[in-house]
TIVO-2410 file (N, C-alpha, C; in nm, 3 decimals):
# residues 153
REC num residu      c1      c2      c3 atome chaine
REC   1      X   0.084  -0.117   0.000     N      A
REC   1      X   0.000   0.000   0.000    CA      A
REC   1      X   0.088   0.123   0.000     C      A
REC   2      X   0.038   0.229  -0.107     N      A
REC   2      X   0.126   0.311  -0.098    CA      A
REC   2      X   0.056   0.417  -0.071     C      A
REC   3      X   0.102   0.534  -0.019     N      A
REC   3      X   0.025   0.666   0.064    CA      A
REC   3      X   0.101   0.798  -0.008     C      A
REC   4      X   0.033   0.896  -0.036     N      A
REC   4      X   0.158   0.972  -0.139    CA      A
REC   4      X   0.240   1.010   0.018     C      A
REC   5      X   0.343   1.069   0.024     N      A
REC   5      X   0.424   1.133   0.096    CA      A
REC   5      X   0.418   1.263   0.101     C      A
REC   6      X   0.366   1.377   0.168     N      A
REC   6      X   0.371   1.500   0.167    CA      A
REC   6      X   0.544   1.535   0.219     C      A
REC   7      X   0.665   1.431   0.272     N      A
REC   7      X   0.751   1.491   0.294    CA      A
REC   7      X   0.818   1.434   0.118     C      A
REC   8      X   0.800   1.389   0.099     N      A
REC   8      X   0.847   1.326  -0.024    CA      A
REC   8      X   0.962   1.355  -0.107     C      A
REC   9      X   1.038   1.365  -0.209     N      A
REC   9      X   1.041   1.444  -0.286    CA      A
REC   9      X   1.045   1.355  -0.430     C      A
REC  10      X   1.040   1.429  -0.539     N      A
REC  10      X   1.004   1.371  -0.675    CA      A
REC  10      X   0.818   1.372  -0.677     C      A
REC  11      X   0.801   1.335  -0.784     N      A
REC  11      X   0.695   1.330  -0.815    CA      A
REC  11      X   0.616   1.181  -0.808     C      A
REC  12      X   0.506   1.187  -0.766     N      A
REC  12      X   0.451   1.006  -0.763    CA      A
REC  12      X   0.551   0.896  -0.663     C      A
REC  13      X   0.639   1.023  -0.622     N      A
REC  13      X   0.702   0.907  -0.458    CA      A
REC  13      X   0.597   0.918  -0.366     C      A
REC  14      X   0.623   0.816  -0.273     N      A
REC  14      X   0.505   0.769  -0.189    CA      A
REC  14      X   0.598   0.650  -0.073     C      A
REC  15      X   0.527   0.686   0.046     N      A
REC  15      X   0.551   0.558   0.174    CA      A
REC  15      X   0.458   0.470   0.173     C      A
REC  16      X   0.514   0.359   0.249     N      A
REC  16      X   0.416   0.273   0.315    CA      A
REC  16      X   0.342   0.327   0.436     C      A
REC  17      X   0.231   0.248   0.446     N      A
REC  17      X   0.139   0.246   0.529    CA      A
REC  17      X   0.197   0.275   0.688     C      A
REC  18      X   0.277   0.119   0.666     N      A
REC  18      X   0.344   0.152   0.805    CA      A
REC  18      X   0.507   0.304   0.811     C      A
REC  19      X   0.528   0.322   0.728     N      A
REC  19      X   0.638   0.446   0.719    CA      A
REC  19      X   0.535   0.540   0.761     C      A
REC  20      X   0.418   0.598   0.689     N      A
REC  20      X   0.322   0.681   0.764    CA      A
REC  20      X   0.305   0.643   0.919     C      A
REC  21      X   0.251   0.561   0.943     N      A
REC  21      X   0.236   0.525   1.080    CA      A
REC  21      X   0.367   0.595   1.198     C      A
REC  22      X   0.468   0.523   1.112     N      A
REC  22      X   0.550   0.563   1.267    CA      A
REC  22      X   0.647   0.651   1.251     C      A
REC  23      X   0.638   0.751   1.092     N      A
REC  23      X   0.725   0.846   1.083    CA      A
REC  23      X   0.861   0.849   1.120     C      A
REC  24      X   0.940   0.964   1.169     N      A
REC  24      X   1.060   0.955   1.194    CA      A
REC  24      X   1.116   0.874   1.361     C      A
REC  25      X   1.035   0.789   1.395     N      A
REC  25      X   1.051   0.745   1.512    CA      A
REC  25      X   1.136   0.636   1.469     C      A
REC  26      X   1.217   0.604   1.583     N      A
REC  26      X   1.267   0.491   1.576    CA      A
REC  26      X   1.238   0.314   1.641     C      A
REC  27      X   1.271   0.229   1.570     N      A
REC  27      X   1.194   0.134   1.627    CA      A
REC  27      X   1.287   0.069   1.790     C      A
REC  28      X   1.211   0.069   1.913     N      A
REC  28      X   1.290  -0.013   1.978    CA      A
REC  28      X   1.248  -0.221   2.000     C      A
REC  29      X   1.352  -0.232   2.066     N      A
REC  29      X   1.319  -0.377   2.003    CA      A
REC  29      X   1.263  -0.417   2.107     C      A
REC  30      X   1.265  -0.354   2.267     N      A
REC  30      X   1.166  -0.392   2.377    CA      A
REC  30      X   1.177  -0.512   2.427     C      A
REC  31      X   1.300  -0.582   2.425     N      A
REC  31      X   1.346  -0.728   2.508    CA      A
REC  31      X   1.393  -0.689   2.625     C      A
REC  32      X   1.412  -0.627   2.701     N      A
REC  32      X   1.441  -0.616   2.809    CA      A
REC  32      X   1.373  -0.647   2.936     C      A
REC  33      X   1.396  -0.668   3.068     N      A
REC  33      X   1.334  -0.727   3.174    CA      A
REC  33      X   1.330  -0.610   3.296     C      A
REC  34      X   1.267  -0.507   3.287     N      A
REC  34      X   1.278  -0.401   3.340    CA      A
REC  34      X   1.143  -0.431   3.456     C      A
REC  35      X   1.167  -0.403   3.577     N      A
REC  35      X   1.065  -0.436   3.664    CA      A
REC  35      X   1.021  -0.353   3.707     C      A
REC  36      X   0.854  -0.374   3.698     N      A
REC  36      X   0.761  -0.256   3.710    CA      A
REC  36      X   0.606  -0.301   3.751     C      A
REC  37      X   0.589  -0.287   3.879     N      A
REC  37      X   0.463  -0.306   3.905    CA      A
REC  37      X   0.416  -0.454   3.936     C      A
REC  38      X   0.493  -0.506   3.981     N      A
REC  38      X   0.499  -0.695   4.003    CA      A
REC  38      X   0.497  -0.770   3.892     C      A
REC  39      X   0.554  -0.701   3.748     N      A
REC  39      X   0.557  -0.775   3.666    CA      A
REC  39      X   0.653  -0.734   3.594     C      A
REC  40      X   0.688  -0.725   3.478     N      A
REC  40      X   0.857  -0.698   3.382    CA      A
REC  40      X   0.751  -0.648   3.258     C      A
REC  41      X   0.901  -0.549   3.204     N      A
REC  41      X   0.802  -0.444   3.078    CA      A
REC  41      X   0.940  -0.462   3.027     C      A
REC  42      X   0.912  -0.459   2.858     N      A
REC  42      X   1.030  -0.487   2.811    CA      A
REC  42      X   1.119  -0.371   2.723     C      A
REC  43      X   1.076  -0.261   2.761     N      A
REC  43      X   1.144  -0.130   2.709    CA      A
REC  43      X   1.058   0.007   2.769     C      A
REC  44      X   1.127   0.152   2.777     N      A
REC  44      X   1.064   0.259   2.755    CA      A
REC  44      X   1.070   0.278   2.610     C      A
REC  45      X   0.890   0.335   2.597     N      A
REC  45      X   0.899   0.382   2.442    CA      A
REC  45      X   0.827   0.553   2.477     C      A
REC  46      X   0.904   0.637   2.390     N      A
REC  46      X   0.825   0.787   2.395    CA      A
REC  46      X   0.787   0.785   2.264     C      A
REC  47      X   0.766   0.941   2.247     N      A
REC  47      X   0.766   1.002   2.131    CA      A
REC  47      X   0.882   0.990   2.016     C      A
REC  48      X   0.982   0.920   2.003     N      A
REC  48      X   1.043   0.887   1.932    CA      A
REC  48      X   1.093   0.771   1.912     C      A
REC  49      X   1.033   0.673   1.948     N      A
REC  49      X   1.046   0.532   1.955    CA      A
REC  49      X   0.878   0.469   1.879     C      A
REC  50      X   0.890   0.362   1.882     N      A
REC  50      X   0.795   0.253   1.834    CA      A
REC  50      X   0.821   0.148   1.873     C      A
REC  51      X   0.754   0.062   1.869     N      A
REC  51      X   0.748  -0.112   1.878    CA      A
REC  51      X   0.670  -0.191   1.767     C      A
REC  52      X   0.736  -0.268   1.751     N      A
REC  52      X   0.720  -0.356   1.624    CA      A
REC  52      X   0.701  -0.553   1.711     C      A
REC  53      X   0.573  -0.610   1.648     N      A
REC  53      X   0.549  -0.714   1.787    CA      A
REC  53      X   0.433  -0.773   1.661     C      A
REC  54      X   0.399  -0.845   1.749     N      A
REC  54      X   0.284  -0.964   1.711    CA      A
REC  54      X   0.136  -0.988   1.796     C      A
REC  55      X   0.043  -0.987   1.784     N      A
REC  55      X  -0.046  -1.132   1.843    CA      A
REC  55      X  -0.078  -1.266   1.806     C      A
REC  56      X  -0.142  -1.376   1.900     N      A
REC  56      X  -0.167  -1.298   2.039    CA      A
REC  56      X  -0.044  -1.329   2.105     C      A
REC  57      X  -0.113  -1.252   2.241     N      A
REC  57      X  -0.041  -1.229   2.331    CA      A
REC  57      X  -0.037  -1.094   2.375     C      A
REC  58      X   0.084  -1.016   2.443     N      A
REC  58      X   0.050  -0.888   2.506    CA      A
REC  58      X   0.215  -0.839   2.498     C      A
REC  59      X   0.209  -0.712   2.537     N      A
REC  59      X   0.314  -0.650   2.536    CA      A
REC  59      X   0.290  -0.491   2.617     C      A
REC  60      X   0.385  -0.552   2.749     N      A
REC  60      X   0.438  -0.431   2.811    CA      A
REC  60      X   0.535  -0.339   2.826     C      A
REC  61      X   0.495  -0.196   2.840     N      A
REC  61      X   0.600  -0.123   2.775    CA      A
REC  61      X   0.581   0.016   2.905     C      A
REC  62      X   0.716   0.082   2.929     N      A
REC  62      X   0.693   0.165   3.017    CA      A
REC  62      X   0.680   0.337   2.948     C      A
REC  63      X   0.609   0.391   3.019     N      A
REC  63      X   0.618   0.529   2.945    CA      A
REC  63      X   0.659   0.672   3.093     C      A
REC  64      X   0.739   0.735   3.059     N      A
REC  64      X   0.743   0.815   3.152    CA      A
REC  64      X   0.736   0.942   3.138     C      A
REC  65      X   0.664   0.996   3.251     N      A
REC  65      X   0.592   1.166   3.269    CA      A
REC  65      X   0.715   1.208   3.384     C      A
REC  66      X   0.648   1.367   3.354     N      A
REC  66      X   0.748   1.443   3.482    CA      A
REC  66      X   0.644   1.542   3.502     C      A
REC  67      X   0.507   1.511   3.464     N      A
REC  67      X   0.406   1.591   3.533    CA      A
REC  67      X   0.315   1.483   3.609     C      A
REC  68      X   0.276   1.588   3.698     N      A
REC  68      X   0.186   1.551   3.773    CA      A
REC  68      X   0.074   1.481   3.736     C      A
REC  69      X   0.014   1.585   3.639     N      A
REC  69      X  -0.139   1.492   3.574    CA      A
REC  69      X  -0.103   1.496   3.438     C      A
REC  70      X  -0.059   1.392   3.351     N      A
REC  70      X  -0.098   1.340   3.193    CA      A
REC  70      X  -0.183   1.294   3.116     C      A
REC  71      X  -0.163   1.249   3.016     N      A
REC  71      X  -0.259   1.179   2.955    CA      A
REC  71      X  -0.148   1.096   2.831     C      A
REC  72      X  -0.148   0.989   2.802     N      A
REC  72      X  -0.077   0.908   2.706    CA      A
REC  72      X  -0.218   0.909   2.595     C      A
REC  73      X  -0.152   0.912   2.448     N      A
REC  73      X  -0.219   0.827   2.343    CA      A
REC  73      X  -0.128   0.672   2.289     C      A
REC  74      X  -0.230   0.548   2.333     N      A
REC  74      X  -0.121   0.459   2.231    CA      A
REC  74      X  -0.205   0.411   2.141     C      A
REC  75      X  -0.148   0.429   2.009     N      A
REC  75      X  -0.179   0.383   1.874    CA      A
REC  75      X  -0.099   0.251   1.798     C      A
REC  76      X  -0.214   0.209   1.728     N      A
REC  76      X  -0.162   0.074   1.707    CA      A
REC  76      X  -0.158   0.037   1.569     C      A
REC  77      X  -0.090   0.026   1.488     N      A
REC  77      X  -0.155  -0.025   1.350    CA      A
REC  77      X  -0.108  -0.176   1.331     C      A
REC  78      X  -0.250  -0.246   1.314     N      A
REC  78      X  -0.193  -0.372   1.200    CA      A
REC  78      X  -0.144  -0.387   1.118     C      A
REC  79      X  -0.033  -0.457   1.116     N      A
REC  79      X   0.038  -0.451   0.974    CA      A
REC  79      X  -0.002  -0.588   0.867     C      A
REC  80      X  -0.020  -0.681   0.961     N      A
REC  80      X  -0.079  -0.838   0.910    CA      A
REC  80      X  -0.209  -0.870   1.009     C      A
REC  81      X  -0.290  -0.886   0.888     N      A
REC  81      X  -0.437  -0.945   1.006    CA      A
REC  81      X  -0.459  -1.051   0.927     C      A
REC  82      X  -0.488  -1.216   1.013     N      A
REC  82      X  -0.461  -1.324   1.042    CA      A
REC  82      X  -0.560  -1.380   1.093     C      A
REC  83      X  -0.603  -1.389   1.203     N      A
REC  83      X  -0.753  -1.403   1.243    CA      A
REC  83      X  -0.758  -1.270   1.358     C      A
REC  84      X  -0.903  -1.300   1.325     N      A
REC  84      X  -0.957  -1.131   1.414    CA      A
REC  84      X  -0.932  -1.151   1.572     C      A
REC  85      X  -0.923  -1.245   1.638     N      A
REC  85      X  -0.976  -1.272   1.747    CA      A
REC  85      X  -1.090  -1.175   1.825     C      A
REC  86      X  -1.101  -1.179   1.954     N      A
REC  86      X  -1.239  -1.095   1.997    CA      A
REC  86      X  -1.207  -0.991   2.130     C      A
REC  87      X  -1.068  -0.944   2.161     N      A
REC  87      X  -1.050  -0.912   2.265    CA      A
REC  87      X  -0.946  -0.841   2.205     C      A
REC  88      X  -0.914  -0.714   2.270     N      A
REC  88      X  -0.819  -0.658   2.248    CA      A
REC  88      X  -0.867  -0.519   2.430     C      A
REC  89      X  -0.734  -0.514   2.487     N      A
REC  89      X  -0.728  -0.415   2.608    CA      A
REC  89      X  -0.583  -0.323   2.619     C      A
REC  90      X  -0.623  -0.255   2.646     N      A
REC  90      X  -0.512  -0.146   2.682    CA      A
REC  90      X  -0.510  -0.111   2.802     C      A
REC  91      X  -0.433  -0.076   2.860     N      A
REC  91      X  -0.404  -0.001   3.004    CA      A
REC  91      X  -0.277   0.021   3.027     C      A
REC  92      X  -0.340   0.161   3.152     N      A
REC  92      X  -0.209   0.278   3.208    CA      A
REC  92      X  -0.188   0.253   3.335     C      A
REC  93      X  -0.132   0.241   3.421     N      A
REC  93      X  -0.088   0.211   3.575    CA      A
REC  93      X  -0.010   0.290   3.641     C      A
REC  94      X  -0.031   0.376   3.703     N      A
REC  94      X   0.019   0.497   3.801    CA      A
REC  94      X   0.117   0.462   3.801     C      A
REC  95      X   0.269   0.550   3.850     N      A
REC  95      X   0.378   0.501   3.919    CA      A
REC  95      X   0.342   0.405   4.041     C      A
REC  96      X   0.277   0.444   4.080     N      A
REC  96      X   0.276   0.369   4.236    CA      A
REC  96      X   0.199   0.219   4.219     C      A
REC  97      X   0.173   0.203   4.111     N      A
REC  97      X   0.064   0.118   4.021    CA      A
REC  97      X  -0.064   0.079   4.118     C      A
REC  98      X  -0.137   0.175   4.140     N      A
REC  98      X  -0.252   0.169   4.239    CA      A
REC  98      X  -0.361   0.210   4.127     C      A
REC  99      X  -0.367   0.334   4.053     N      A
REC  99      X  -0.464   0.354   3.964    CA      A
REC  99      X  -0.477   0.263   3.832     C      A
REC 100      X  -0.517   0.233   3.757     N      A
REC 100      X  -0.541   0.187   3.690    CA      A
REC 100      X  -0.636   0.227   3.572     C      A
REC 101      X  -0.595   0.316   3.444     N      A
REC 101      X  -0.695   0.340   3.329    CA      A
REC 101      X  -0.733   0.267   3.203     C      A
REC 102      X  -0.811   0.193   3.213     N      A
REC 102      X  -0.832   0.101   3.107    CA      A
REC 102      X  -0.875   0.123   2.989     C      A
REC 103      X  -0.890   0.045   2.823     N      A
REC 103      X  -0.998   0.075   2.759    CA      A
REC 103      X  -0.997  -0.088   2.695     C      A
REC 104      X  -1.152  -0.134   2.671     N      A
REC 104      X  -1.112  -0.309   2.649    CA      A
REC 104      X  -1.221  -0.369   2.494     C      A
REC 105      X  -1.199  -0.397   2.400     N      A
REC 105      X  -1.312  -0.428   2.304    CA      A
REC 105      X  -1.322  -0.581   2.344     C      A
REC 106      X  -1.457  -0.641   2.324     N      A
REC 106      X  -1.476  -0.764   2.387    CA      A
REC 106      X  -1.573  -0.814   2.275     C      A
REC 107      X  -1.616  -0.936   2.198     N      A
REC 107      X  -1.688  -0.992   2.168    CA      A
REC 107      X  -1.735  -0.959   2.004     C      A
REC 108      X  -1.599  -0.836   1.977     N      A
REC 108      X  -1.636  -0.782   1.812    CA      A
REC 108      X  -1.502  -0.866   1.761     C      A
REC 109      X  -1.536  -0.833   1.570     N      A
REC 109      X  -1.432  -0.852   1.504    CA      A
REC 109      X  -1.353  -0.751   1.509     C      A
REC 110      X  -1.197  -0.760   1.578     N      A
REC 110      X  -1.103  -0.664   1.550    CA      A
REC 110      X  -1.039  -0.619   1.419     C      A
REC 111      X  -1.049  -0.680   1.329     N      A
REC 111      X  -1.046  -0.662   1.209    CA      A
REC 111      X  -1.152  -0.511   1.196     C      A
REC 112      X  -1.273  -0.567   1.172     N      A
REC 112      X  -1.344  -0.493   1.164    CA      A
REC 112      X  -1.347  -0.352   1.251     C      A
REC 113      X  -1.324  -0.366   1.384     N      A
REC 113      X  -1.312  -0.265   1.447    CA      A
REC 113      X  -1.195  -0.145   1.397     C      A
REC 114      X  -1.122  -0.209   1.391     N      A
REC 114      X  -0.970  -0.138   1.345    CA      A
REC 114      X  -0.999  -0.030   1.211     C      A
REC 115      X  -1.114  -0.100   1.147     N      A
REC 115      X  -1.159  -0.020   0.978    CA      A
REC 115      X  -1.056  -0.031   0.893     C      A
REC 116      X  -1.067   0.068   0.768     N      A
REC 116      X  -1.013   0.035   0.660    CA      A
REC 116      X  -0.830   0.065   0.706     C      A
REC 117      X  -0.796   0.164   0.778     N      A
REC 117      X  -0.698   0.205   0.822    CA      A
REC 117      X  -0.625   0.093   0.911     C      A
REC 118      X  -0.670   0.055   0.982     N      A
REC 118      X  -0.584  -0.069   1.071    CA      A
REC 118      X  -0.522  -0.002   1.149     C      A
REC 119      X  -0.604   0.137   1.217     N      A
REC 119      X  -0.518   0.145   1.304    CA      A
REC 119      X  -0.657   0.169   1.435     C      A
REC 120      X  -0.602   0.127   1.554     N      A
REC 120      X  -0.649   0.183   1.676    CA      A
REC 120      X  -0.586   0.269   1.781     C      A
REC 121      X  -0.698   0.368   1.828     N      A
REC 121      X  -0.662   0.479   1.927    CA      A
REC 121      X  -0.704   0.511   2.046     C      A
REC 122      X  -0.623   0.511   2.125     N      A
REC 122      X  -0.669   0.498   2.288    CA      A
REC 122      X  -0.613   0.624   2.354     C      A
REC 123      X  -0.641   0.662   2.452     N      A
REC 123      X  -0.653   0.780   2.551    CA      A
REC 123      X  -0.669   0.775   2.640     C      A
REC 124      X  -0.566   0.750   2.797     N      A
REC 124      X  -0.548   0.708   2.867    CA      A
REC 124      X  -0.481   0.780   2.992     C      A
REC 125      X  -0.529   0.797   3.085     N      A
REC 125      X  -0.483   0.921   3.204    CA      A
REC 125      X  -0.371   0.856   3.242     C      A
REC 126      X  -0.286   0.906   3.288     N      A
REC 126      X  -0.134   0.888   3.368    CA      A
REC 126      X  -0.128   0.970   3.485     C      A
REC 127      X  -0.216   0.955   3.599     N      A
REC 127      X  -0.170   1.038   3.685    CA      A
REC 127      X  -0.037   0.981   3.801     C      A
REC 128      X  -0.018   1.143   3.815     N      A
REC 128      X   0.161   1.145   3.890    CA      A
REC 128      X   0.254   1.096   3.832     C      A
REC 129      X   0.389   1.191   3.900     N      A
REC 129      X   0.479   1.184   3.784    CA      A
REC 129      X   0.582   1.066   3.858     C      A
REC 130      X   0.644   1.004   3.668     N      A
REC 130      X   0.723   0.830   3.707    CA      A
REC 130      X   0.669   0.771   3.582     C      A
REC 131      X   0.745   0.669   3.641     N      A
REC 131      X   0.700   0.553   3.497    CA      A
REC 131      X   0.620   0.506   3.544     C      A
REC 132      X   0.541   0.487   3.396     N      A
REC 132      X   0.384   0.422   3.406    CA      A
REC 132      X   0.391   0.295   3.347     C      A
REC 133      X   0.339   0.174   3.356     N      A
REC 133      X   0.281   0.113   3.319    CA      A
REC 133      X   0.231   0.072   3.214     C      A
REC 134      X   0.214   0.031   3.083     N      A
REC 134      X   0.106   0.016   2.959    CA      A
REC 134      X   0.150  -0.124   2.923     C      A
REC 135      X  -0.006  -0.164   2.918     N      A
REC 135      X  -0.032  -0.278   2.899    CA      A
REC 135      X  -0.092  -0.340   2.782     C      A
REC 136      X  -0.053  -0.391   2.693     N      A
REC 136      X  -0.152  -0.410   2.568    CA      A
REC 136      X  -0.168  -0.542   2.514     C      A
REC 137      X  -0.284  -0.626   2.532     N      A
REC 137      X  -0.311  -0.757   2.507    CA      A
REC 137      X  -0.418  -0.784   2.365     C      A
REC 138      X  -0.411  -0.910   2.301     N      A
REC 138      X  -0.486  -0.942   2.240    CA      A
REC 138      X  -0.510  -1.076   2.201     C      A
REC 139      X  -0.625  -1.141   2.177     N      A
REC 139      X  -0.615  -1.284   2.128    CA      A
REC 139      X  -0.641  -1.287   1.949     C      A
REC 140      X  -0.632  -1.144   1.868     N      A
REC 140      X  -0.602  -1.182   1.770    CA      A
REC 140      X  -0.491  -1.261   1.733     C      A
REC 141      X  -0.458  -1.230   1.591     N      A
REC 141      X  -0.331  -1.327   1.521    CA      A
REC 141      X  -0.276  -1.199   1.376     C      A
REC 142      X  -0.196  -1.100   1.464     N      A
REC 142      X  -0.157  -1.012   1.355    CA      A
REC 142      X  -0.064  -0.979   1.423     C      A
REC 143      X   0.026  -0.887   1.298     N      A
REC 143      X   0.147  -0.821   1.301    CA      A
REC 143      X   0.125  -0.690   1.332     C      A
REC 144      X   0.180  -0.602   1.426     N      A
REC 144      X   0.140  -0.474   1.456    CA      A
REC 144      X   0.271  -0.426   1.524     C      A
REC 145      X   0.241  -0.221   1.499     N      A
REC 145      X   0.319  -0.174   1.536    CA      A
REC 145      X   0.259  -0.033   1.643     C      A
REC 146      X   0.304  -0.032   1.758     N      A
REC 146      X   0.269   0.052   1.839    CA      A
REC 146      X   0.352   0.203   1.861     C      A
REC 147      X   0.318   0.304   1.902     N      A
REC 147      X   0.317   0.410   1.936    CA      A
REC 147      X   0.270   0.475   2.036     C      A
REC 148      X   0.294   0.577   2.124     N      A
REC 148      X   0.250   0.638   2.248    CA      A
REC 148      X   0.344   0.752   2.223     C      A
REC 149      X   0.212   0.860   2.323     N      A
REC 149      X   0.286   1.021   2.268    CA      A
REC 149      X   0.217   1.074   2.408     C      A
REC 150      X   0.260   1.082   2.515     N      A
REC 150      X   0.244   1.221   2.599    CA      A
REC 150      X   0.169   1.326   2.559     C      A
REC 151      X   0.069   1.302   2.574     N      A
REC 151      X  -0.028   1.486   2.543    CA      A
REC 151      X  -0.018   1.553   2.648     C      A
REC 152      X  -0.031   1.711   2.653     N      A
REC 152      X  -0.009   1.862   2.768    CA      A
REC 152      X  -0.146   1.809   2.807     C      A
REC 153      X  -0.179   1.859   2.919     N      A
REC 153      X  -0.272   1.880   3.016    CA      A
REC 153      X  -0.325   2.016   2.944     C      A
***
């Protein structure tokens, strides 16, 4: 799939789907055993990072604020869809990992949910400042690449 490129140059050049998606970020590879919250997250990713992963299964990843009250977006695009499965959840976990902000699709086709774009978008409070938590599970069967960006209060 090709997307024209507004950074482009030449004429009729164009990116992929996923080059749109994660722009000038870089990919991290997120194997690491970093302990957080009674369980292990396998990288920090910001605004200039990505993750590149699979379902099913899940993948935790830490994100960190230095404000008080935040808000994270993590975005997801499929890159391979495989079977839909019926569950897909996200979640944010305080530093202190006491709060907990969820968002969870249950009992649809994720395929379908995702639309023509393949991508999904979540919005998720981070309160107090530290590393947070993010949690992202699914019992589909696709190739996907994630993103998270710190929004201002």
């Amino acid at each position: 799939m090709c997307v024209l490129g507004a950074l482009s140059s030449g004429a009729g050049a164009c990116v992929s789907a996923e080059d749109a998606f994660v722009g000038a970020r870089l990919e991290r590879l997120c194997t690491q055993s970093i302990p957080i919250c009674d369980t292990l997250a396998g990288c920090v990713l910001d605004d200039k990072s990505y993750v590149a992963s699979s379902f099913p299964g899940g993948q935790r990843v830490i994100v960190r604020t230095d404000r008080e009250v935040a808000t994270v977006e993590v975005r997801l695009y499929l890159v391979t869809e495989e079977a839909p499965g019926t569950e897909l959840s996200v979640q944010a976990s305080a530093p202190d990992c006491g709060e907990v902000d969820q968002d969870r699709l249950a009992d649809v086709d994720l395929f379908a949910a995702a639309g023509g774009d393949r991508t999904f978008t979540w919005t998720l409070d981070l309160p107090g400042r530290g590393d947070h938590l993010v949690e992202l599970f699914s019992d589909m069967t696709a190739d996907y690449l994630m993103t998270v960006d710190v929004l201002e209060e």
